[in-house]
N, C-alpha and C positions, 0 to 999 in steps of 0.2 A: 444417280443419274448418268455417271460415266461410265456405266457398265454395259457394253455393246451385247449382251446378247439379251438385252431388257426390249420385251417387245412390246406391239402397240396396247395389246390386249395386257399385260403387265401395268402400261401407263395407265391405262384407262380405268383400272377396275383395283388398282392399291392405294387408290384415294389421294396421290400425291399432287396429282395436276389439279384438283380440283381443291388443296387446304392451299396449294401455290395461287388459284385463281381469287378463294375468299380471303387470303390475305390481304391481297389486292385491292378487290373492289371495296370488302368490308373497313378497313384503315380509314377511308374517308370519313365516315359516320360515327366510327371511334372516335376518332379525332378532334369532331364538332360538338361532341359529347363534352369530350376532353375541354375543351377550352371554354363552353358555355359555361361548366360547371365551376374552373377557375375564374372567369371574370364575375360571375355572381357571388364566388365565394370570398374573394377579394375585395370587391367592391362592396358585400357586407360588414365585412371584417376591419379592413380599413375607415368606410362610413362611421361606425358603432363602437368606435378604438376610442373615441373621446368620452363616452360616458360608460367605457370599461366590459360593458357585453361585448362587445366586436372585439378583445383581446383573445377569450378561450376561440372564439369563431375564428381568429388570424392562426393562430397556434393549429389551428385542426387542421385548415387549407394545408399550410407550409409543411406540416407531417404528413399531409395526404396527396400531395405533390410530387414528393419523394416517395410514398409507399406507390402511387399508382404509375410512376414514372418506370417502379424498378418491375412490378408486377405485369405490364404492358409490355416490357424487354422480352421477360420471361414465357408470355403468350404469345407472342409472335414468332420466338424462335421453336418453342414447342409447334407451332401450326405450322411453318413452313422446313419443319424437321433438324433443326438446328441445334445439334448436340452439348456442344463445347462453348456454349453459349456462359462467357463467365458472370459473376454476382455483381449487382451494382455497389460501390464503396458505401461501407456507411461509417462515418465519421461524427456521429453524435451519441453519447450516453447520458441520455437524459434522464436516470436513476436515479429519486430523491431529488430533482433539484425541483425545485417551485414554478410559479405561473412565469415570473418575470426572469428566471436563468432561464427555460426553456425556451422563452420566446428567443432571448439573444443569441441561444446558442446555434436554433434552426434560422434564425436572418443571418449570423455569422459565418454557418457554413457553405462552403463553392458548392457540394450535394446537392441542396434544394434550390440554389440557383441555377444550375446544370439540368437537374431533373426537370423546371418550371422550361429551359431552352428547349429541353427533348420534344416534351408535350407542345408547345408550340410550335415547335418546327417542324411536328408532323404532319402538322396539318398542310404545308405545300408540298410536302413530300407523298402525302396521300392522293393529293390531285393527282400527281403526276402518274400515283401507284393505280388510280384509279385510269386514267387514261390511257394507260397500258392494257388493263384489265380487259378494256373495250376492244381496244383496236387488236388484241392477241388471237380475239376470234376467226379472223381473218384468215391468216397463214394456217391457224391449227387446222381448223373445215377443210381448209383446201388440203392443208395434208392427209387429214383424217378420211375425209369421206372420197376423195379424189387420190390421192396421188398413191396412198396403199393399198389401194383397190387395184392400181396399174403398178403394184411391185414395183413401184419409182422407190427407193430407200433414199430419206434423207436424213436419216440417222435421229427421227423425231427433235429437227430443227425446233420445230415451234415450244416443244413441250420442256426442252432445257432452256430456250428463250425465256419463258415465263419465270422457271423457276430461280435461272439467274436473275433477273428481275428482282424477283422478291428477296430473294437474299441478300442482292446489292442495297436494294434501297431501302431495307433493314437495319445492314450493316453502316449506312450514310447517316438514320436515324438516331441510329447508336452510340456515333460517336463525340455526343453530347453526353454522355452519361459515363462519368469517371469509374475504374475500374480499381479494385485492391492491385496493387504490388505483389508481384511473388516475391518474396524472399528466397536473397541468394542459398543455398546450402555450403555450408559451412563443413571442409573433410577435415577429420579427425588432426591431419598431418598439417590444416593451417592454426590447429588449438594448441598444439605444443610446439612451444620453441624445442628447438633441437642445439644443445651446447654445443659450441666449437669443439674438435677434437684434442686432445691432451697428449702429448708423446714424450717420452723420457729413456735416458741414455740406461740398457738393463745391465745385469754384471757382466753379458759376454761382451759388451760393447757396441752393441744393435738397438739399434733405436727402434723402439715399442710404443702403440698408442697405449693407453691407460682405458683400463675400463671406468666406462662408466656406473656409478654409484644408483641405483634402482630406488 
């Protein structure tokens, strides 16, 4: 989008303004999706926990909280073209363990309480994505149909507007969803100690360091 010889006919017809605009509007209806199907699935799960069905039902939500938390990340930055979009943490191996390890493991870990903030918190963040959505029409028409037609250059104001948009309030989205650690890299030269040097008086009376033994 910072590339100044990007032109109108470029914005228009390489589909970016337009996955920028269904980002946008569409996040609201995600959204409401998103959280009806967590308070039904919850409020089954928890209901039906005392007579042991609503256990497998609680385990599903809180796995599926986390998997659609991280899968939502994923789709939104592929649609509003977001490359370097990293992995969300997963901090659970639940390999072999039983009905009642996995339930503790997914209520014990930050992951699925983070992931459950994400999905709810997109939903005001969607409002606002959507109210953008609306009111973007505005400037673009007027630049589109009006103002390039009279070789006024505003360097497709509206169409980086949108797109910073969606990216910001992506990235605001995001940052309820914990991310892996890079690990530092480790050089060669901080894995071996390197011995102090050794010197000693030789027969002509010059003091020599000593080699080192390999």
């Amino acid at each position: 989008m910072s590339d100044r010889s990007h032109s109108w006919l470029d914005a228009l017809t390489d589909g970016q303004v337009l996955r920028d605009w269904l980002s946008l509007f569409g996040s609201i209806w995600i959204s409401l999706l998103y959280v009806t199907l967590l308070i039904a699935g919850f409020a089954l799960g928890i209901g039906l926990s005392f007579i042991l069905i609503g256990l497998p039902l609680l385990l599903f939500v809180l796995a599926g909280t986390r998997t659609i938390a991280a899968m939502d990340r994923k789709l939104m930055a592929a649609i509003i073209g977001i490359e370097d979009e990293p992995e969300t943490l997963n901090d659970v191996d639940a390999r072999g363990a039983n009905l009642g390890e996995r339930l503790g493991m997914y209520l014990g870990s930050i992951v699925t309480w983070r992931s459950l903030l994400y999905l709810i918190a997109k939903l005001p963040i969607s409002m606002l994505a959507f109210t953008i959505s609306m009111v973007i029409w505005i400037p673009l028409a007027i630049e589109v149909l009006i103002l390039a037609p009279l070789t006024i250059d505003l360097h497709m104001f509206s169409v980086r507007l949108l797109h910073f948009s969606a990216v910001k309030l992506h990235r605001l989205n995001t940052l309820f969803l914990p991310t892996p650690k890079g690990k530092r890299r480790v050089s060669r030269l901080e894995l071996v100690e390197e011995p102090e040097p050794r010197y000693y008086i030789d027969d002509d009376g010059e003091i020599s360091m000593a080699k080192r033994k390999l």
